[in-house]
PAPA-814677 format. One record per residue (C-alpha): residue in one letter; y, x, z. Coordinates in steps of 0.25 Angstrom, whole numbers, always signed. Layout:
PAPA-814677
REC res    py    px    pz
REC   a     Y     X     Z
...
end
This chain:
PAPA-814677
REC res    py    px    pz
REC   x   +24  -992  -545
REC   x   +30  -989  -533
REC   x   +35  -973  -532
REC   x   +28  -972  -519
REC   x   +14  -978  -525
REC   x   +17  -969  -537
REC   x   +17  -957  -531
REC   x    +5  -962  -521
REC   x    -3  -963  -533
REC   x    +2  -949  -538
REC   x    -1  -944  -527
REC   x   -15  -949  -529
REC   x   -16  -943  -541
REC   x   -11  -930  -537
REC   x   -23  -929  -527
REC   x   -34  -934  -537
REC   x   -31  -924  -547
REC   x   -22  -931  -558
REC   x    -9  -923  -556
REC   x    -3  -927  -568
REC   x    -3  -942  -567
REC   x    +3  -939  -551
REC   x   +14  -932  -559
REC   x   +17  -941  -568
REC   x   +17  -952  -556
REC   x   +26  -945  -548
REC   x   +36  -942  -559
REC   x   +37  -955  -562
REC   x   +43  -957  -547
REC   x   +51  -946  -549
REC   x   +57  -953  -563
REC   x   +59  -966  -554
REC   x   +65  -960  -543
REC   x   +71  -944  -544
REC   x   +69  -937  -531
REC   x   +58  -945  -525
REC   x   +54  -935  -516
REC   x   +38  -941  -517
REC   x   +39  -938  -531
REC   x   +44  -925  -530
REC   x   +34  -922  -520
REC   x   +23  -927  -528
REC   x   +28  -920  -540
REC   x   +29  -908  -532
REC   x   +14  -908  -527
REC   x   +11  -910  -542
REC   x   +17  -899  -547
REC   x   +12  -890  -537
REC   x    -2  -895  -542
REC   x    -1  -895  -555
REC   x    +3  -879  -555
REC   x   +18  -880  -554
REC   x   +21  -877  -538
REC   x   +34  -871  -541
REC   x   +39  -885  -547
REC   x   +32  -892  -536
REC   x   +39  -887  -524
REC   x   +53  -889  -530
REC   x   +48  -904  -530
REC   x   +43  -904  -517
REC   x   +55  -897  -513
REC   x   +64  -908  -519
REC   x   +56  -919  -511
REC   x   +57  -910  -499
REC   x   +71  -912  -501
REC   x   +73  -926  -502
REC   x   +61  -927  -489
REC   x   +63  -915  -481
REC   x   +54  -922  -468
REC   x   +42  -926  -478
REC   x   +30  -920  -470
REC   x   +19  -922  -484
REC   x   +31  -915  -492
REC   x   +34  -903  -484
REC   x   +19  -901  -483
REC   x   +17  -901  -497
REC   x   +31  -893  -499
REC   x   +26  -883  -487
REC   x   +13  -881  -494
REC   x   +18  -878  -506
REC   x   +28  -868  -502
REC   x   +17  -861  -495
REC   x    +9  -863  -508
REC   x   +21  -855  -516
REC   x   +22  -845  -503
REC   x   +35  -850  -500
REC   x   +33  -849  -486
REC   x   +44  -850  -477
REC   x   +47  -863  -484
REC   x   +33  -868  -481
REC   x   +32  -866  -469
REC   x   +46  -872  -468
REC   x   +42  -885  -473
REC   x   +28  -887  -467
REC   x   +33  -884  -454
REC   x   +43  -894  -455
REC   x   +32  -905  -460
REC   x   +25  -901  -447
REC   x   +36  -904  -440
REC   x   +38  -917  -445
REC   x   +22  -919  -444
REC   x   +15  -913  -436
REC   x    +1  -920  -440
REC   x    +1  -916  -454
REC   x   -11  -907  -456
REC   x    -8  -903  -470
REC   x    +3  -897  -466
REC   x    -2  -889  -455
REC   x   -13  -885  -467
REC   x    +0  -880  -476
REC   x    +7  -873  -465
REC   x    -5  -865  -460
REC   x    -8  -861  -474
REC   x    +7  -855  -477
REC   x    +6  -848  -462
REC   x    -6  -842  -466
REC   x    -2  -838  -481
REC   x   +12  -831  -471
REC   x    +3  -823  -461
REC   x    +5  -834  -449
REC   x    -9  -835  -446
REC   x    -8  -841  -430
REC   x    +1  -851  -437
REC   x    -8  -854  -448
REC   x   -20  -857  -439
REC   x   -11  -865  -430
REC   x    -7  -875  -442
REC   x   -20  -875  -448
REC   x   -27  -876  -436
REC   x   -17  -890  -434
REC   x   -20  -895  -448
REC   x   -34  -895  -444
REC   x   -32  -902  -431
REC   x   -25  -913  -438
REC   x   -33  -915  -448
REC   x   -50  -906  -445
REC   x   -52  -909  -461
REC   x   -39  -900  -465
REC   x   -52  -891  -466
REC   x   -42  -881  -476
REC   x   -34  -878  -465
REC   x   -44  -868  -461
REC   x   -40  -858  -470
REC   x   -26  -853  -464
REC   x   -34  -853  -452
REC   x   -46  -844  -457
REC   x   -35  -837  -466
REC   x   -26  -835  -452
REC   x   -38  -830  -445
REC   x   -41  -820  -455
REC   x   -26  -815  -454
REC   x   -28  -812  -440
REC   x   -41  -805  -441
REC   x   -50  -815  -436
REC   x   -58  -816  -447
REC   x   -72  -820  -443
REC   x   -65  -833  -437
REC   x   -57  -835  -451
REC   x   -71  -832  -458
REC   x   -78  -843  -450
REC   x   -66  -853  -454
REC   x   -67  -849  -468
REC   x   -83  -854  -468
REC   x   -79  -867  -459
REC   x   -69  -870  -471
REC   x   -79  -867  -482
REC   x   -90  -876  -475
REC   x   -78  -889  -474
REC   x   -72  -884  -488
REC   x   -81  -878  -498
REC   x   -75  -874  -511
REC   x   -71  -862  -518
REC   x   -58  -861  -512
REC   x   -64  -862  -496
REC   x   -74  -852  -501
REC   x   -66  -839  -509
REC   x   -57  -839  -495
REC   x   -68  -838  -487
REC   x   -73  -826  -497
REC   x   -62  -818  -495
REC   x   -63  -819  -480
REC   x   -77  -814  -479
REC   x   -72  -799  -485
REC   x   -62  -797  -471
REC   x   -74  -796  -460
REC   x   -84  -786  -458
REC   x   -94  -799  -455
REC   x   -96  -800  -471
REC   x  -105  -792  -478
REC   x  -103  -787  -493
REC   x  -114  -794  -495
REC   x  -111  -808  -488
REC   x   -97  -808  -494
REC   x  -103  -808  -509
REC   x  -113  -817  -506
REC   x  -103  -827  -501
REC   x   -95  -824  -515
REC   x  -109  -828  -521
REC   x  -109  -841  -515
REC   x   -96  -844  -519
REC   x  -100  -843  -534
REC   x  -114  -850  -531
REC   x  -104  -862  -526
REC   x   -92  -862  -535
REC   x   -96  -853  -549
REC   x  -109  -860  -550
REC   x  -106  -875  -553
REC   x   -94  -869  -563
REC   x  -105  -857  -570
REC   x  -110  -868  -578
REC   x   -96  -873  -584
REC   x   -94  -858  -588
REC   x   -89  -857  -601
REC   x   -96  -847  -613
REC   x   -86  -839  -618
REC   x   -87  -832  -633
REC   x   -80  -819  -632
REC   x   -70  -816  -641
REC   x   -69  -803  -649
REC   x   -62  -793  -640
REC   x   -63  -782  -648
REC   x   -47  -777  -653
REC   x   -42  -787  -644
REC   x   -36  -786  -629
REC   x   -44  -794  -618
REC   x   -38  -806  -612
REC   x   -38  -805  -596
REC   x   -35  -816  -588
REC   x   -31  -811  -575
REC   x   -34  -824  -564
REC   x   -27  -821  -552
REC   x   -19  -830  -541
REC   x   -11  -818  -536
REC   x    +0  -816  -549
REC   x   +11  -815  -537
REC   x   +14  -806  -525
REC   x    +1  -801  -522
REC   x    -7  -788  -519
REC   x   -16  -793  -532
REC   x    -2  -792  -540
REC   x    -2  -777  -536
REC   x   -15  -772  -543
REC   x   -13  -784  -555
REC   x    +0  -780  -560
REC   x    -1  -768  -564
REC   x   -14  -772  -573
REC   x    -9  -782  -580
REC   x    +4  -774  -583
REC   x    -5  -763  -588
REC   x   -14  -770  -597
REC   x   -16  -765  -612
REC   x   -13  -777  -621
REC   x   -23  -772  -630
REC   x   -34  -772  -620
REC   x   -30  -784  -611
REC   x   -21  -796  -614
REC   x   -21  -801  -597
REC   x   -18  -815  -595
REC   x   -14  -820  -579
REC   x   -21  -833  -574
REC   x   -11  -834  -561
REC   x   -17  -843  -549
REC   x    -4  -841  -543
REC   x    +3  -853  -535
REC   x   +15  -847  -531
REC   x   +21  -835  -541
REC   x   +31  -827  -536
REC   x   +36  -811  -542
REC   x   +23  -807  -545
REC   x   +20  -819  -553
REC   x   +30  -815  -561
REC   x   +27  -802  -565
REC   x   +14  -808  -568
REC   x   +19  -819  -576
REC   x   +28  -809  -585
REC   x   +18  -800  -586
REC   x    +7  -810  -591
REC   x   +19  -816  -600
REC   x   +10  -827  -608
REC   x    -2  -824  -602
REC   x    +1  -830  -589
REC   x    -8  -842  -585
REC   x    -5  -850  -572
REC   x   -18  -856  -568
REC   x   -15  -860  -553
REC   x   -14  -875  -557
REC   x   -26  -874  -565
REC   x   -39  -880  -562
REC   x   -50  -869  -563
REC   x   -56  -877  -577
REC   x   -41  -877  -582
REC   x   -40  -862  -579
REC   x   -51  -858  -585
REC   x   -49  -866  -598
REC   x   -35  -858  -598
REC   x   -41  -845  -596
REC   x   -51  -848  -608
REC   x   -39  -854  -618
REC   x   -34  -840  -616
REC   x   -47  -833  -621
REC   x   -48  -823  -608
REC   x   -58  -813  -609
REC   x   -58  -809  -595
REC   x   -54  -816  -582
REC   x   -50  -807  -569
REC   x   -51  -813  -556
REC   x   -40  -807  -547
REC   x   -43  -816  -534
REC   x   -57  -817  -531
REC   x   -57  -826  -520
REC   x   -44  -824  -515
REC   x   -35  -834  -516
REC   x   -31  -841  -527
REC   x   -42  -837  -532
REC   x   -47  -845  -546
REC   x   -62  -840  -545
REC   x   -68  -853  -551
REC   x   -59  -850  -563
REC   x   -67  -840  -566
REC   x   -81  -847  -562
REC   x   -77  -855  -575
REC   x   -78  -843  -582
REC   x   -67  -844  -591
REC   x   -66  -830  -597
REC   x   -80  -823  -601
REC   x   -78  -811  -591
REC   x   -72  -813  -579
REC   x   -69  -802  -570
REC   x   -63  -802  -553
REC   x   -52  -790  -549
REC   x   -43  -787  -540
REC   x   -39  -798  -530
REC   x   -52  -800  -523
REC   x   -62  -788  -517
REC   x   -75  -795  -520
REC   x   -84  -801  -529
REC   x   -80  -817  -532
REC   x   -94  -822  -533
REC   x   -93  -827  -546
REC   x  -102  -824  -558
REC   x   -93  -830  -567
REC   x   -84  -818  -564
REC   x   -91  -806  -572
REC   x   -84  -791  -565
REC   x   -78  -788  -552
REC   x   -69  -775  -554
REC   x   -68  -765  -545
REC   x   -71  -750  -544
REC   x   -84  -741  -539
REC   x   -76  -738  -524
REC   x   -75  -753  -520
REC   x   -88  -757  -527
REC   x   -96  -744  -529
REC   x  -108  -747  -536
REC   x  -118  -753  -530
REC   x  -112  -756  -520
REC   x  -106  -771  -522
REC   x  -112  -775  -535
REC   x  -121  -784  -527
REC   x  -108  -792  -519
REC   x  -103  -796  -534
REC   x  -105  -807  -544
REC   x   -99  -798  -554
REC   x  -100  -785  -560
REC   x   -92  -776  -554
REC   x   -82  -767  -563
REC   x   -79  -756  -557
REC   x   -63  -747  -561
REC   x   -60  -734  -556
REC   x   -52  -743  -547
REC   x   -53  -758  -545
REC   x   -37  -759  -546
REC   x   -24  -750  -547
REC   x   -12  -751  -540
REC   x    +3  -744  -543
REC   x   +12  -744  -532
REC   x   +24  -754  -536
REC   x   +37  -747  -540
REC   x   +46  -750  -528
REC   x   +35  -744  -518
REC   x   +42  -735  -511
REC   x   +38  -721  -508
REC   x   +27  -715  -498
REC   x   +32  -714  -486
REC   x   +27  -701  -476
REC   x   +18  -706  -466
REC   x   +26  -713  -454
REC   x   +15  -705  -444
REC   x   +27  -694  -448
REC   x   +39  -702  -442
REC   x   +32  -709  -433
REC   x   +22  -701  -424
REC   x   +11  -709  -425
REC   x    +1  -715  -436
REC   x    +2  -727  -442
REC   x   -11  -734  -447
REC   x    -8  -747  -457
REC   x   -14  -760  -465
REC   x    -6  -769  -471
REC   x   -19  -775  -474
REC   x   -21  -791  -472
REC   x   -23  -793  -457
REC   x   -36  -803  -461
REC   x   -43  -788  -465
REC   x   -40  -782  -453
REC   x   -51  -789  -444
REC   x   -56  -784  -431
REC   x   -65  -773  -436
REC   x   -54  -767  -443
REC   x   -45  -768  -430
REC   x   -55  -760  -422
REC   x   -56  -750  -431
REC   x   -39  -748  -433
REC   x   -38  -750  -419
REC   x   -46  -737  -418
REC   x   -41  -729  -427
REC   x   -27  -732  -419
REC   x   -33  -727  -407
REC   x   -37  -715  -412
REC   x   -22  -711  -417
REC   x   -14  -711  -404
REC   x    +0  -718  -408
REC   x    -4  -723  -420
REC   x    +0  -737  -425
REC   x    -7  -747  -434
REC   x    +4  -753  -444
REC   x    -2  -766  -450
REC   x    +5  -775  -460
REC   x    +2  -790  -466
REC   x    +8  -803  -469
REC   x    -1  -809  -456
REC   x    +7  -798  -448
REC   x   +20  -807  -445
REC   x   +10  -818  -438
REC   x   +12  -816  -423
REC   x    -5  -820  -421
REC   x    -8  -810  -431
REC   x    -3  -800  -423
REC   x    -7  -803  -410
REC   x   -20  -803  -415
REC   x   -21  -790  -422
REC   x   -14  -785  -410
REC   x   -25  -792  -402
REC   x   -36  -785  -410
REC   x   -29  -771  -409
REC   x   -28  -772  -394
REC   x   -41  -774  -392
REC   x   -45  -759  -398
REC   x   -34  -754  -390
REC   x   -24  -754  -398
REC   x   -10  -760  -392
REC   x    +1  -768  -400
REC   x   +11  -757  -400
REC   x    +3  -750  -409
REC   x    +0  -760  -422
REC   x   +13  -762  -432
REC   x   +11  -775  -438
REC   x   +22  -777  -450
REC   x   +21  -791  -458
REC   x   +24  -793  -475
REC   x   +34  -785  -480
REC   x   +47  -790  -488
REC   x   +43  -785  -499
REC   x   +31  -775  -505
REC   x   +39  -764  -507
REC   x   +44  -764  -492
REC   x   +27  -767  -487
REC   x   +26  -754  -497
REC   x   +35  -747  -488
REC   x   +29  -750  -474
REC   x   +16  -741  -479
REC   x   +26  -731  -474
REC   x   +24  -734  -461
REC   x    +8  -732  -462
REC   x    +1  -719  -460
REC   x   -12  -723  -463
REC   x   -17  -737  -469
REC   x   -30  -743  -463
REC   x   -38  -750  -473
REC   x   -45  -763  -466
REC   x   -60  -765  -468
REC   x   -68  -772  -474
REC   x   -58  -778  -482
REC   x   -49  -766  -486
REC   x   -35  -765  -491
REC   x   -32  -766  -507
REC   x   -17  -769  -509
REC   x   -13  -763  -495
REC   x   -22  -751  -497
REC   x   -16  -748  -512
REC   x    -2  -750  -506
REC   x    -4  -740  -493
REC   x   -11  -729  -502
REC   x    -1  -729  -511
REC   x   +10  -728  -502
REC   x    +4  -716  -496
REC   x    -4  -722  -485
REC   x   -19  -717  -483
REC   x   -29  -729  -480
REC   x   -40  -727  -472
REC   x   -52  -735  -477
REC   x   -66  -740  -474
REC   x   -77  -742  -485
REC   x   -84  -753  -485
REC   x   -95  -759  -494
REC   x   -88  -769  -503
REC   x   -77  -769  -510
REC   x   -67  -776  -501
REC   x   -71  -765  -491
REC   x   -70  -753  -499
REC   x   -55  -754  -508
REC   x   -49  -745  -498
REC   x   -60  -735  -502
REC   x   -57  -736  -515
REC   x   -44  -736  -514
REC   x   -43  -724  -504
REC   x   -53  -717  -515
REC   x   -40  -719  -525
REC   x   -31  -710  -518
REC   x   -43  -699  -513
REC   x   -44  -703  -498
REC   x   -59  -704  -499
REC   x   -56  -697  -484
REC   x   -48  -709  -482
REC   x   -60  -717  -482
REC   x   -72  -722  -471
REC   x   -84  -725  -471
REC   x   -86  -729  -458
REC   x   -75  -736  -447
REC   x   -77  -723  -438
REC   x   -73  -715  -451
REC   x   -62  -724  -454
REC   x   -55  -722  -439
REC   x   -58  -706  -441
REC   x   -52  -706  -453
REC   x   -39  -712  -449
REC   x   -37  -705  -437
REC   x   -40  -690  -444
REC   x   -29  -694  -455
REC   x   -19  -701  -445
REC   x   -21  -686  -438
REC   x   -15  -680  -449
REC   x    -1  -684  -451
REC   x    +3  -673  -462
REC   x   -10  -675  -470
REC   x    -7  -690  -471
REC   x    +8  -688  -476
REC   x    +4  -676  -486
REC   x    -9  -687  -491
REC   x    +4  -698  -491
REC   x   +13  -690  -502
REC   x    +1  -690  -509
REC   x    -4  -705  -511
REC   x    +5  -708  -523
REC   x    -2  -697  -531
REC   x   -14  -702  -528
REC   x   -13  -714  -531
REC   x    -8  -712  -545
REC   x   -19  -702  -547
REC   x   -29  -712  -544
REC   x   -37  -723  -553
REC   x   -30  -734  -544
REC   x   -15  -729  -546
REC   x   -18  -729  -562
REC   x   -16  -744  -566
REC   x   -17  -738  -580
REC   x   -30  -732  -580
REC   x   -34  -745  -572
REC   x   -28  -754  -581
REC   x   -36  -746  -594
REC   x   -49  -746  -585
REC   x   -47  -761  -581
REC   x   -46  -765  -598
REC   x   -59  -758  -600
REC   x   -66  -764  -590
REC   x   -60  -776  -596
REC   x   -66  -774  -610
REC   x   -80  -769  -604
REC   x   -81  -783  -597
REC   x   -78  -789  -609
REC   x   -87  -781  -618
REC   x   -98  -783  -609
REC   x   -97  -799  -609
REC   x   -98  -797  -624
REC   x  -110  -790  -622
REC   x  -116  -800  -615
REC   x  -126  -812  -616
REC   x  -113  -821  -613
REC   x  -108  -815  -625
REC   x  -119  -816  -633
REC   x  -114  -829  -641
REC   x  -104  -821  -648
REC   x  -104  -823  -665
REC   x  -112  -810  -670
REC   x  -106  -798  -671
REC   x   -94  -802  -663
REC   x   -99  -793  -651
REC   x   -99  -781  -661
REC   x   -86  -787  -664
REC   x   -81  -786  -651
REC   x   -85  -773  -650
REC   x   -83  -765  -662
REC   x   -69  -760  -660
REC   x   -68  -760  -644
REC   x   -76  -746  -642
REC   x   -84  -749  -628
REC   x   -75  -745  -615
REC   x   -82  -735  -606
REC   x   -88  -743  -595
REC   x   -81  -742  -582
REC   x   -92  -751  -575
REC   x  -100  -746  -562
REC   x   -89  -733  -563
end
């Protein structure tokens, strides 16, 4: 057959779904005629599929080599770039491919998507918007617009595209996007957030609920739990933070912790994951959701922690397969997941006081002392004395995601700033180097009176230990609402900063209340937007009180339940064991040989239950 037919037909088979007979296809080009740069672009596309991306970019790069102008190759070597978050080489390429032709849409599709994952948000909606006009059914390229939007605070516009996409592409991975949207405006309700989660399940769990597997429990009794920890964020990222310090804290006795990474792209953190893990690590990014599960059951886990929620990379219908008999969600998402098929939610009685949210969950929320712990990392550098000392004037702060900082939030800063003369509002974010998405918070702030000269806008830092270091330059941090502050709050508190925050009445809108409870600034906190202005303008008043309450953070923290990853880790194993001594408990459970749940049971005396504390 003719090598151009060959790879024609491997490409065919590549797009219906039999990857390995494309491979084989391909190689034999390759065998024929080494360096054929269709073949090594075919191969490279392959491998990218077939969960080796690594392998599949040095192939693409070879062709590259060999055909430097190919528009279908520097698309696909652009967007893979982008895939692995190389982006400067990215962007290299696809503008290069756009160049050469301007009438590609998938290419605008790719380049929008790596502007948008870099903060550029006019440009993203620029090449998406392009993608669109060349070719109206690109319907995917509405989400680095709506994304864009949201980084520039328009986020009743990006919420309507969201709900545009979900009605011209349904499916799971259109819907949990547009889940995680809702929590940013003030327009949702508790109540319409969760029953939107609901509907996701009634959609996407329900057809699966049937295929669910029974699952006989195995004698726990003397025995540590095996914990399968499902997460696409075992890299650089805020989830890293409060995960790391878990699993290197484990009791091997109580808990033997397997990682399921959903990670496409590893980089440093992946490595400490990995070496942490040692045998235990399972990549599952190139697994089908039936495949996953079937590993996750091979290795007999006992219980199955979701760390992403609907965020992305999330594996949610993994866990609709029910692969492990209890299943819990933590940690990487503020809300429930909709899912019955996922059995706890944990969280803590400040974020979700009792009675209060049960009724916005499909599971049984169980509630720590503190829904996470966080330990300051070792090159952090010292706290720094309030800069209102050096500099005659206060400096508010976020470094907040821009997408949480909507209009609302503006009006109520950009009050606060005017009632402390001189003072400056210092606001940091990746979306802070895009040129649009300054002029339009700028645009937003003058319109409360508040000219340019007095917002400090500061992009990504080189490095975490210098974004550590800029909290010196904050006086007072201003927790956004409703969708308050987690990593950025945990960092500024530490790092002597005292947050001003505003309780809401769900979880996502009540973390800086719990957090602010941690460090015994129940003063700190409002119940009201007028009481949030008063408070920060009676603290800002008082620049002695705020350096001696500075000096004192540290302490604090390691007195509290969130600075004691020990005491978590201990109280996190017995939820652990409770969960599972429940499911044995139950009618699921009730299969069991006789006597075995006396079994179970006889040498592990009951832990004292932490539930509804």
């Amino acid at each position: 057959m003719d090598p151009e037919a060959q790879l024609a037909e491997a490409a065919t088979l590549h797009t219906n779904g039999s990857p390995r007979e494309a491979e084989a296809l391909a190689r034999a080009v390759l065998r024929a005629q080494p360096g054929h740069p269709g073949a090594l672009h075919r191969l490279g596309l392959l491998a990218r599929d077939l969960g080796n991306p690594q392998k599949g970019l040095e192939l693409l790069l070879r062709a590259n080599r060999l055909l430097p102008e190919d528009v279908p190759l520097l698309t696909d070597l652009g967007a893979l770039l982008g895939a692995l978050r190389l982006f400067a080489p990215a962007i290299h390429r696809l503008e290069a491919a756009v160049a050469l032709d301007p009438d590609r849409p998938d290419t605008y599709l790719h380049l929008a998507r790596v502007y948008s994952d870099i903060g550029l948000s006019a440009k993203a909606i620029t090449a998406a918007r392009r993608a669109l006009e060349l070719d109206p059914d690109h319907h995917n390229a509405l989400v680095p617009i709506a994304s864009s939007l949201m980084s520039q605070g328009n986020i009743t516009e990006a919420l309507d595209l969201w709900r545009q996409l979900l009605n011209l592409v349904p499916g799971h991975g259109t819907h949990s996007p547009y889940l995680f949207s809702m929590h940013y405006p003030l327009a949702c309700s508790p109540a319409e957030i969760a029953a939107e989660h609901f509907r996701f399940a009634e959609l996407y769990e329900a057809p699966i609920r049937p295929l669910q597997p029974t699952h006989s429990p195995a004698p726990i009794a003397g025995r540590p739990l095996r914990v399968g920890y499902v997460s696409p964020d075992y890299r650089l990222h805020p989830v890293r933070i409060f995960l790391l310090p878990v699993l290197q804290r484990h009791n091997p006795a109580e808990v033997e912790f397997y990682c399921y990474s959903n990670v496409p792209d590893s980089d440093a953190g992946t490595t400490e994951f990995t070496e942490l893990a040692g045998p235990r690590w399972r990549e599952i990014y190139h697994l089908d959701d039936d495949a996953a599960a079937a590993l996750i059951r091979a290795d007999q886990i006992d219980i199955l922690v979701d760390l992403a929620g609907h965020s992305g990379g999330c594996r949610l219908l993994l866990f609709a397969r029910k692969p492990a008999p209890v299943q819990v969600t933590w940690l990487g998402y503020p809300d429930t997941t909709g899912l019955t098929s996922i059995d706890y939610r944990i969280t803590d009685a400040i974020t979700d006081p009792p009675g209060l949210t049960e009724a916005f969950h499909s599971e049984t929320l169980f509630r720590l002392p503190c829904f996470l712990t966080y330990s300051l990392p070792a090159y952090a550098p010292p706290v720094a004395p309030p800069p209102c000392l050096r500099n005659g004037f206060i400096t508010f702060g976020s470094f907040n995601n821009f997408m949480k900082i909507d209009p609302a939030v503006i009006r109520l800063w950009a009050s606060i700033l005017d009632g402390v003369p001189q003072s400056k509002l210092l606001l940091k974010h990746r979306d802070a180097r895009d040129p649009a998405a300054l002029e339009q918070f700028t645009a937003y702030f003058a319109q409360h009176g508040i000219p340019a000269d007095r917002l400090i806008f500061a992009p990504q830092m080189p490095s975490h230990a210098v974004h550590l270091q800029h909290y010196g330059d904050m006086d007072i941090a201003l927790d956004p609402f409703p969708y308050n502050g987690t990593t950025t709050s945990c960092e500024a508190l530490a790092m002597g900063v005292p947050l001003v925050v505003l309780e809401g009445a769900a979880h996502v809108a009540r973390v800086g209340v719990a957090l602010a409870h941690q460090y015994g600034l129940d003063d700190w906190i409002a119940k009201s937007q007028d009481e949030y202005r008063q408070i920060a303008i009676t603290h800002a008043a008082n620049p002695a009180a705020l350096a001696e309450l500075r000096s004192q953070m540290r302490a604090r923290l390691a007195a509290s339940d969130l600075g004691n990853a020990d005491l978590f880790v201990r109280g996190l194993e017995t939820a652990y064991r409770e969960m599972m001594h429940a499911f044995l408990d139950s009618p699921q459970a009730s299969a069991m040989a006789p006597g075995e749940a006396e079994t179970n049971n006889a040498n592990t005396p009951p832990a004292e239950s932490i539930m509804g504390q």
